[in-house]
C-alpha positions as CSV (number, residue, x, y, z in Angstrom):
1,X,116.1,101.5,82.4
2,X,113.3,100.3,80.2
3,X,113.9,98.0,77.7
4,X,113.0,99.6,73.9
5,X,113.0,96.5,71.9
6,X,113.5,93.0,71.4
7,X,111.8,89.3,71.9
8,X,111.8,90.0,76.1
9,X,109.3,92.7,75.4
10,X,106.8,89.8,74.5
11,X,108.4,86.2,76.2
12,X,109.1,88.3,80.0
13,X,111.6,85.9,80.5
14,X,113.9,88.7,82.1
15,X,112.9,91.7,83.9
16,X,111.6,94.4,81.0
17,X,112.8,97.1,83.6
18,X,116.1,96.9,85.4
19,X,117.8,99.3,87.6
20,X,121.4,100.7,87.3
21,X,123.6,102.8,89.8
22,X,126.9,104.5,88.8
23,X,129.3,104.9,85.4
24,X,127.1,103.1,82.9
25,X,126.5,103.3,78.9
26,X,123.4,103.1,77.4
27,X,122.5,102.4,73.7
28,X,119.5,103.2,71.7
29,X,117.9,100.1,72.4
30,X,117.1,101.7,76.4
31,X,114.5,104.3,77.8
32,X,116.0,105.6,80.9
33,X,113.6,106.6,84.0
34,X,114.6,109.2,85.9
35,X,112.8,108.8,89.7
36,X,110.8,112.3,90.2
37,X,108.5,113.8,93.4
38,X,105.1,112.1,91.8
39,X,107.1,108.5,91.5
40,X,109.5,106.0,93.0
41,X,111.8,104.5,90.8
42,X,111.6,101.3,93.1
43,X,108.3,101.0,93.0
44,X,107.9,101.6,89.2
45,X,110.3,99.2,88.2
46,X,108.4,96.7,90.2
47,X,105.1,98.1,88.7
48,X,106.5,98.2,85.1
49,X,107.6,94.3,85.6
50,X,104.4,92.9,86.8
51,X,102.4,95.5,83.8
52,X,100.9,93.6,81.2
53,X,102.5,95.6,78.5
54,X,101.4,93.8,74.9
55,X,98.9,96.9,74.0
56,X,102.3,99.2,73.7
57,X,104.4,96.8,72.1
58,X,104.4,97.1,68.3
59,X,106.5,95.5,65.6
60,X,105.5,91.9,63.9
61,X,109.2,91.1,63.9
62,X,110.7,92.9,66.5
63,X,108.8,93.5,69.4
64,X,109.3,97.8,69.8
65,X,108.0,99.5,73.2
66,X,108.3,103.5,71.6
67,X,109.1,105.9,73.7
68,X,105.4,107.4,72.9
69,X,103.8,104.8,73.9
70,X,105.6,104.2,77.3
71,X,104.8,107.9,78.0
72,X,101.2,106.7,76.6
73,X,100.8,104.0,79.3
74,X,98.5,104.5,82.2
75,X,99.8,102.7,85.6
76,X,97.9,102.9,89.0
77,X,100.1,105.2,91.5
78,X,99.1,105.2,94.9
79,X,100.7,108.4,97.3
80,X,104.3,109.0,97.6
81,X,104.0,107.0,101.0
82,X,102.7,104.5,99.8
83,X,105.5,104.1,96.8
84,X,107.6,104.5,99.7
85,X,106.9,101.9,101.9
86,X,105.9,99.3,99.1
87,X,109.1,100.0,97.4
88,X,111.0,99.6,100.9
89,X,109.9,96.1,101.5
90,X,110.3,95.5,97.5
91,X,114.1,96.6,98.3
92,X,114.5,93.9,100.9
93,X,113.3,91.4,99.3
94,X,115.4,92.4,96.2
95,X,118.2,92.2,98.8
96,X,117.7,88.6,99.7
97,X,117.4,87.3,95.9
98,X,121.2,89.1,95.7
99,X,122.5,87.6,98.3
100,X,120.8,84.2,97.2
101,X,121.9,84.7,93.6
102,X,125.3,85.6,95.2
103,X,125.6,82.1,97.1
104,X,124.7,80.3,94.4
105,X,127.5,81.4,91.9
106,X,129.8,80.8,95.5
107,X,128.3,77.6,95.7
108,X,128.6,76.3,92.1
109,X,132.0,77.7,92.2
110,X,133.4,75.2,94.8
């Protein structure tokens, strides 16, 4: 999922584009990515984070990335193996900031 709107779109203090698995709800302030044959979702959320996004985000007072003009945005795709094996060493490490988030809440806990 893509974020649609608010300050984040502009600050990046949190992830623009986050990943979900399972039962979830979405509102109308989401774009939902589907993964396809040209593109791994992995890898594009990782791309989509690191993208410097200000030319599609409109909106003086609330920052608005349209669904036109994240279709309009032109990002760098290399092969399908590529994705692949960029977004399977992106997955590890994504794995290890769990884990290290997950110790931390144990650790504050006690």
């Amino acid at each position: 999922m893509v974020a649609e709107d608010g300050e984040n779109l502009r600050s990046r203090k949190n992830p623009i584009a986050n990943a979900a698995s399972g039962k979830f709800r979405v509102n109308n302030h989401a774009h939902v990515i589907a993964e396809s044959e040209k593109c791994n979702l992995v890898f594009l959320r990782h791309l989509l984070n690191m993208t410097d996004i200000s030319a599609y985000v409109t909106g003086s007072t609330q920052p608005k990335l349209s669904q036109s003009n994240l279709c309009a945005m032109k990002l760098p795709l290399p092969s399908m193996a590529e994705q692949n094996a960029i977004a399977n060493v992106l997955s590890l490490f994504d794995r290890k900031i769990e884990l290290n988030n997950q110790l931390n809440d144990y650790l504050l806990a006690a």
